[in-house]
C-alpha positions in Angstrom: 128.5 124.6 78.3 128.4 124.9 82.0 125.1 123.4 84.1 124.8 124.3 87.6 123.0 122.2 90.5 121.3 123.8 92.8 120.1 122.3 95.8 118.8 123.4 99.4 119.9 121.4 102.3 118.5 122.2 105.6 118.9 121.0 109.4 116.3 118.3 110.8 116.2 114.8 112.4 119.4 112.4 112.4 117.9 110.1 109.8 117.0 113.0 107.0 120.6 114.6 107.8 121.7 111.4 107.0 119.9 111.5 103.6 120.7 115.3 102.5 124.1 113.5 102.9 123.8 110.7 101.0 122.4 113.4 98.0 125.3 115.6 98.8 127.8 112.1 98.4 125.7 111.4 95.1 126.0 114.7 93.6 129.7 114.5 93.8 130.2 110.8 92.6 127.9 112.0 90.0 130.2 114.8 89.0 133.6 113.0 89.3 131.7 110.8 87.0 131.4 113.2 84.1 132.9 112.3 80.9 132.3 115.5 79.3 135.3 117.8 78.9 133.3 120.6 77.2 130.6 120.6 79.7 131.4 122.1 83.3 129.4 120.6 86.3 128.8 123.2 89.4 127.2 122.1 92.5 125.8 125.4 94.6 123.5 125.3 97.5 121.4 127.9 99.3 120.5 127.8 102.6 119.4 129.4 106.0 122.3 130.2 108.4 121.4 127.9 110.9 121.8 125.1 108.0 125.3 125.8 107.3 127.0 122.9 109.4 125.2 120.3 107.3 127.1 121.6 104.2 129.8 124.2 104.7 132.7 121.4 104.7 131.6 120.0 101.3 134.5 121.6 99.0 133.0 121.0 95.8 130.2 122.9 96.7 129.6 126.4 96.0 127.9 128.4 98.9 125.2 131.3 97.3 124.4 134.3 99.5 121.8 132.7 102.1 118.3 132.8 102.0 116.8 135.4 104.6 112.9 134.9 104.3 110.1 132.0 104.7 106.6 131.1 104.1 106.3 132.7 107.6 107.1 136.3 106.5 103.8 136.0 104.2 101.5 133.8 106.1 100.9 133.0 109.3 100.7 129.0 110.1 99.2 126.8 112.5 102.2 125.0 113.2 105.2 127.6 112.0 107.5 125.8 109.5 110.6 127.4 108.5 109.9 126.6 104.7 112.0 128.9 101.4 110.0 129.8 98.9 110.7 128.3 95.8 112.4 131.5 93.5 114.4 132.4 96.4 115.9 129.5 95.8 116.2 129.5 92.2 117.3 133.1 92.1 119.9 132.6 93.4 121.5 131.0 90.4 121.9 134.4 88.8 125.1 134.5 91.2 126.3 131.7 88.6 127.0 132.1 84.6 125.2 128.9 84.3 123.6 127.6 81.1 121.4 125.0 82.6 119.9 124.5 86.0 119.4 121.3 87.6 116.8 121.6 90.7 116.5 118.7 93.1 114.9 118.6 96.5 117.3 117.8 99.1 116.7 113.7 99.8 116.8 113.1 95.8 119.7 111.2 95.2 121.7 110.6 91.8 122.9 107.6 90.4 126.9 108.4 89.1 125.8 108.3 85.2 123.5 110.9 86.3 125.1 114.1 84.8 126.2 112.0 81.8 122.9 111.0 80.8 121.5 114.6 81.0 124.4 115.9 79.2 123.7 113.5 76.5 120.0 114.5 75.9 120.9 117.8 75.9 123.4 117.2 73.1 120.4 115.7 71.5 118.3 119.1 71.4 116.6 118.5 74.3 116.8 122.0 76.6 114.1 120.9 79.1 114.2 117.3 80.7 111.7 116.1 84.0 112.5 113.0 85.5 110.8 110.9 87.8 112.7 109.3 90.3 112.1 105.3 91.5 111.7 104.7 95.1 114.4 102.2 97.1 113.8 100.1 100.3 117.0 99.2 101.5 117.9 97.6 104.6 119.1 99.1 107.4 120.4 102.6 105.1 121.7 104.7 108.2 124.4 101.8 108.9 125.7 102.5 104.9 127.2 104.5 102.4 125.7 105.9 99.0 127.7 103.2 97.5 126.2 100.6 99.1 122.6 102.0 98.0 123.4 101.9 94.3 122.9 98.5 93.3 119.2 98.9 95.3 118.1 101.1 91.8 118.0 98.9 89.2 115.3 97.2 91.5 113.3 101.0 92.5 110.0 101.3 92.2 108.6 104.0 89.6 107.0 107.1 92.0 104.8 109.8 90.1 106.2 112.4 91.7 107.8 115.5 90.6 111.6 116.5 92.4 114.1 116.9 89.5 114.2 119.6 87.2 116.6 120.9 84.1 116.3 123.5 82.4 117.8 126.9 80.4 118.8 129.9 82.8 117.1 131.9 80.4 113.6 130.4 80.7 113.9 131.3 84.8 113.4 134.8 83.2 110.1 134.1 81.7 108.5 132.3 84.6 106.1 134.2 87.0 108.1 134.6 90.2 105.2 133.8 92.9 105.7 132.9 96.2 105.4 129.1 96.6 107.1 127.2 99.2 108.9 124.4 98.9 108.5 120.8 101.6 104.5 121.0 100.6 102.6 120.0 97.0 101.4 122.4 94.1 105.1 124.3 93.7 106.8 121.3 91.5 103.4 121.2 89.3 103.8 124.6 88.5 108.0 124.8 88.1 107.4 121.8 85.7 104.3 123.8 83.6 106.0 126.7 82.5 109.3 125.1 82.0 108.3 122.8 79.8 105.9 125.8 78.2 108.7 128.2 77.4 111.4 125.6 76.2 111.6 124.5 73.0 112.4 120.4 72.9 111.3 119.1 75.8 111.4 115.6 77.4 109.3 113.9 80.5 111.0 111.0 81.8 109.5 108.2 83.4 110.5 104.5 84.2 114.0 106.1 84.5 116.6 104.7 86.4 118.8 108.3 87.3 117.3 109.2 90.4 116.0 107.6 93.4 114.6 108.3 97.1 115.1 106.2 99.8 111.7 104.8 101.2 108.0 106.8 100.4 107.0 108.1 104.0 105.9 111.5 102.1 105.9 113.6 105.6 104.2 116.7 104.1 100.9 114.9 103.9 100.0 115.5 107.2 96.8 116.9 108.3 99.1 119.5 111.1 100.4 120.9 107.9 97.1 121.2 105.8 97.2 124.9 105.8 100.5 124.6 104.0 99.4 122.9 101.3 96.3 125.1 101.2 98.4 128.2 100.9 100.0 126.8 97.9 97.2 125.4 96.1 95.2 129.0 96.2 98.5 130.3 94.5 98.2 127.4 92.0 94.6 128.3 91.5 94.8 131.7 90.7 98.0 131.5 88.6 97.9 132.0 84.8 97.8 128.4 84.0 95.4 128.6 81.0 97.3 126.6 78.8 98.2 123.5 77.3 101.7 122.2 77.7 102.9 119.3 75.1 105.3 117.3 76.7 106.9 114.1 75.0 107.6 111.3 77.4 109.7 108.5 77.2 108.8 104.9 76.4 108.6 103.1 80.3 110.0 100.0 78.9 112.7 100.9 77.0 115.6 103.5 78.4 117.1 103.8 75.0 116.8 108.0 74.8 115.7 107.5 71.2 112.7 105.9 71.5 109.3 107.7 72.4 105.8 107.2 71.8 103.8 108.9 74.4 102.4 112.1 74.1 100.4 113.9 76.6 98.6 117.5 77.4 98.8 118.4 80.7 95.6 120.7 81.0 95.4 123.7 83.7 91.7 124.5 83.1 88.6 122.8 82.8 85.1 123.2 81.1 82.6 122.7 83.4 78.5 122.6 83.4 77.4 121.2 79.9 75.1 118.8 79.3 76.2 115.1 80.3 74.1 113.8 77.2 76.1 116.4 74.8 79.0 114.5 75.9 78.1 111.1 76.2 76.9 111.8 72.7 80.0 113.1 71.6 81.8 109.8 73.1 79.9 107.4 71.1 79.6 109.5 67.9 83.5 109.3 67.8 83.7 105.2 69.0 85.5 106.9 72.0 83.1 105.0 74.0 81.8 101.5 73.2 80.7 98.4 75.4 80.0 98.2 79.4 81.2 100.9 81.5 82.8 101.4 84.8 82.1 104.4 86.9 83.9 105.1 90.6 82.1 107.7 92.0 84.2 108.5 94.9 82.5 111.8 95.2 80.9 112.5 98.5 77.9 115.0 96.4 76.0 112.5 94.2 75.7 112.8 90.5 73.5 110.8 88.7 72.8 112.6 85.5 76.0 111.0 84.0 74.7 107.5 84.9 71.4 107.9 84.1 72.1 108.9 80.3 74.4 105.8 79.8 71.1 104.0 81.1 68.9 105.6 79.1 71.3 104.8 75.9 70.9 101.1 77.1 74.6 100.7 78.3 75.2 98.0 80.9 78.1 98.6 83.3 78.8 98.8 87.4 79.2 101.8 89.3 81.8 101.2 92.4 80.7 103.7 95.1 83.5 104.1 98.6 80.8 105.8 100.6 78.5 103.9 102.5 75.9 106.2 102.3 76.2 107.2 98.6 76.0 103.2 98.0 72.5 102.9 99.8 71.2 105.5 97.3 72.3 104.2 94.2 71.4 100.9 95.4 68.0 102.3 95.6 67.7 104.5 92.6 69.0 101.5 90.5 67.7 98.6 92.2 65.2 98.2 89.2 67.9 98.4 86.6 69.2 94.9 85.3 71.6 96.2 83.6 73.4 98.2 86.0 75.3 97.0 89.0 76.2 98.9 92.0 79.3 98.1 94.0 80.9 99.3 97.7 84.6 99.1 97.2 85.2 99.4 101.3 84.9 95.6 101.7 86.9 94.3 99.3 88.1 96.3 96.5 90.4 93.3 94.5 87.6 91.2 94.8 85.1 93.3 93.6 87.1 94.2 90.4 87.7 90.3 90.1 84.0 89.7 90.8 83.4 92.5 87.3 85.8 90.6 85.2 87.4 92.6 81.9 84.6 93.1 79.8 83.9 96.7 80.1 85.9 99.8 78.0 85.2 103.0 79.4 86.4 103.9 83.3 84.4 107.0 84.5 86.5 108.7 87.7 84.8 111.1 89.7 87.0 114.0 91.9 88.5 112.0 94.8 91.8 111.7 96.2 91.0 107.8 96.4 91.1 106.8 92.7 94.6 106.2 92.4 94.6 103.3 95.3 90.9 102.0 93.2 93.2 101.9 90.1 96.2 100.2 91.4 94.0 97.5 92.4 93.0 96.6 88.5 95.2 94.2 86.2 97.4 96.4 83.7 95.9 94.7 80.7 92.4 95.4 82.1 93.6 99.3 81.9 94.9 99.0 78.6 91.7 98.0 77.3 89.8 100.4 78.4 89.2 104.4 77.8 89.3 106.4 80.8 87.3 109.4 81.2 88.0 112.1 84.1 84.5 114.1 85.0 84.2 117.9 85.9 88.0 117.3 87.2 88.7 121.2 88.9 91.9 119.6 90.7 94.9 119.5 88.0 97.3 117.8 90.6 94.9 115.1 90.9 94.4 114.2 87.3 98.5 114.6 86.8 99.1 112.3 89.6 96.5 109.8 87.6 98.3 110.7 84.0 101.2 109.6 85.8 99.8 106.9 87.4 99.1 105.4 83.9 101.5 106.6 81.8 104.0 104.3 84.2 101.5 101.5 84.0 102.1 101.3 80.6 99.0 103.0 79.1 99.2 104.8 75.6 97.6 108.4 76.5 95.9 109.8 74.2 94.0 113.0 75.8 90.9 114.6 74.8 89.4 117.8 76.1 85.6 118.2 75.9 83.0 120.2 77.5 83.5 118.5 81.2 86.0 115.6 80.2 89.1 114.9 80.4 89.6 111.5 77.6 92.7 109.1 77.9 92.1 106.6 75.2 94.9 104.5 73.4 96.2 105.9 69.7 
């Protein structure tokens, strides 16, 4: 068996050339590391010409033929970035007589049992594997070596992100080659859809110490470069994502390979415009829903249908509104309502969630970029008591990122599609 590495390392500041280093260092430690004589280890890179002097004297890399097109060939950009598009890159493992890929961006690093690992799950029957990476803070990085980093890991913390990928040669065949481009969002949600949707066995690993980033500064979330991540989003829109991926992920507190319990759908398309008392029916007529709820709004266009059947059902709960003028009008609408509480989370959001105690079960979360930082905020046994229920959600990075979010928190997903909803209950 022979697996092949392919990464893409590119020119920039002194500190991130310092990092495509340090990957570079860990990709060969990694490899010298392999304890598998029947399984061949082949590290390649792609690049632009101009990047050539950050990689051309690494040995144990192979050099494919360079890339010779950008985002800026397609699109025209407000601020021109010199980005590859994603199958460019990964094309250019047909040079290779690979059977795996491994795709990493350029500042994920591995830890030297890396390969191992992988090799060992694919011995298991496993011929797709995602891994999340944890995120390191060391001191003073640029003064050290790759070594000196290692024993940061053990103490990472768990990012939601999506920046390795393994997979079959064969499935590259069967995957859509459209032009996303990589240093943006929307491209790794798609590579990670339709791998795991043509493979056979596949695995998502979270809480898993084999990669790691140094610090979270996430530069591509920056409003200069919005029109980059609005180019790829359209193409993630319009894609043929209509279907439902079932993707077994690993148990965050326990390593051990053999031990799973999560299971998760990861949903492209949503229902949309049914009637909120169909559902809310449908939720107590199944005990999906019981008991005081919790509703963050966090949507700028006001909604009250949803709220207003949960009152007329006689549910007591709190609604926790971020925008100041979306929290005069519900104070307003509800003022006469004993049995429903309206919160502003701008003051204090810990507080308020202190001030509501745990003695609700449902968490309604509206479409906003914002409930991730609400949720972090909430005690993890709080979650796990609780179903939480994602309304008219049209953004599928968004809900991934909070499926993430809770799968590494420790919450037992179990997801339910109906009409509008998206359900994440316990088993």
């Amino acid at each position: 068996m022979k697996i092949t590495h392919i990464i893409n390392p590119f020119i920039s500041d002194y500190n991130n050339n310092i990092i495509a280093n340090f990957t570079m260092d860990s990709m060969e430690i990694a490899m010298e590391n392999n304890k598998h004589d029947d399984v061949d280890i082949e590290l390649c890179y792609t690049c632009y010409e101009e990047d050539l002097v950050l990689v051309d004297n690494r040995k144990k890399f192979k050099r494919l033929s360079l890339l010779n097109r950008s985002v800026l060939d397609i699109q025209n950009f407000e601020i021109p970035r010199k980005l590859p598009l994603l199958f460019d890159i990964l094309y250019k493992i047909y040079e290779t007589d690979c059977d795996y890929i491994i795709f990493t961006n350029i500042d994920i690093h591995l830890v030297p049992e890396f390969y191992n690992e992988v090799i060992n799950y694919i011995k298991d029957g496993y011929d797709c594997l995602t891994i999340n990476r944890v995120t390191v803070h060391p001191e003073e990085y640029l003064n050290k070596t790759i070594e000196d980093i290692y024993p940061c890991v053990k103490d990472g913390e768990f990012h939601p992100g999506l920046d390795c990928f393994i997979f079959q040669k064969k499935i590259l065949d069967k995957i859509e080659k459209l032009d996303f481009c990589i240093g943006t969002t929307s491209f790794d949600k798609y590579l990670f859809s339709y791998i795991h949707k043509y493979s056979t066995k596949t695995l998502h690993m979270l809480k898993q110490y084999l990669t790691f980033h140094i610090g979270d500064d996430r530069n591509w979330i920056n409003d200069s470069f919005n029109d980059y991540i609005i180019y790829n989003k359209k193409i993630y829109e319009q894609c043929d994502n209509y279907f439902n991926t079932d993707v077994i992920c690993t148990n965050p507190y326990n390593t051990k390979h053999d031990d799973f319990y999560y299971h998760t759908k990861y949903c492209g398309t949503y229902c949309k415009y049914k009637e909120d008392k169909v559902i809310l029916q449908f939720l107590m007529d199944n005990k999906i829903y019981d008991g005081c709820f919790l509703d963050i709004r966090s949507n700028k266009n006001i909604e009250f249908s949803k709220i207003q059947h949960l009152v007329e059902m006689d549910k007591s709960g709190y609604i926790l509104e971020t925008n100041s003028v979306n929290y005069k009008n519900l104070k307003s609408m509800y003022k006469n309502i004993n049995n429903v509480n309206i919160l502003h989370t701008d003051l204090d959001i810990v507080n308020e969630v202190k001030y509501i105690g745990d003695d609700f079960k449902i968490i309604t979360l509206g479409i906003d970029g914002s409930n991730i930082d609400i949720l972090k905020n909430f005690p993890t046994s709080l979650l796990h008591n609780c179903v939480i229920i994602c309304v008219d959600y049209s953004d599928s990075d968004e809900l991934n990122s909070i499926i993430l979010f809770l799968q590494i928190n420790g919450f037992n997903i179990s997801i339910k599609k109906f009409e509008s909803c998206i359900i994440m209950s316990k088993f």
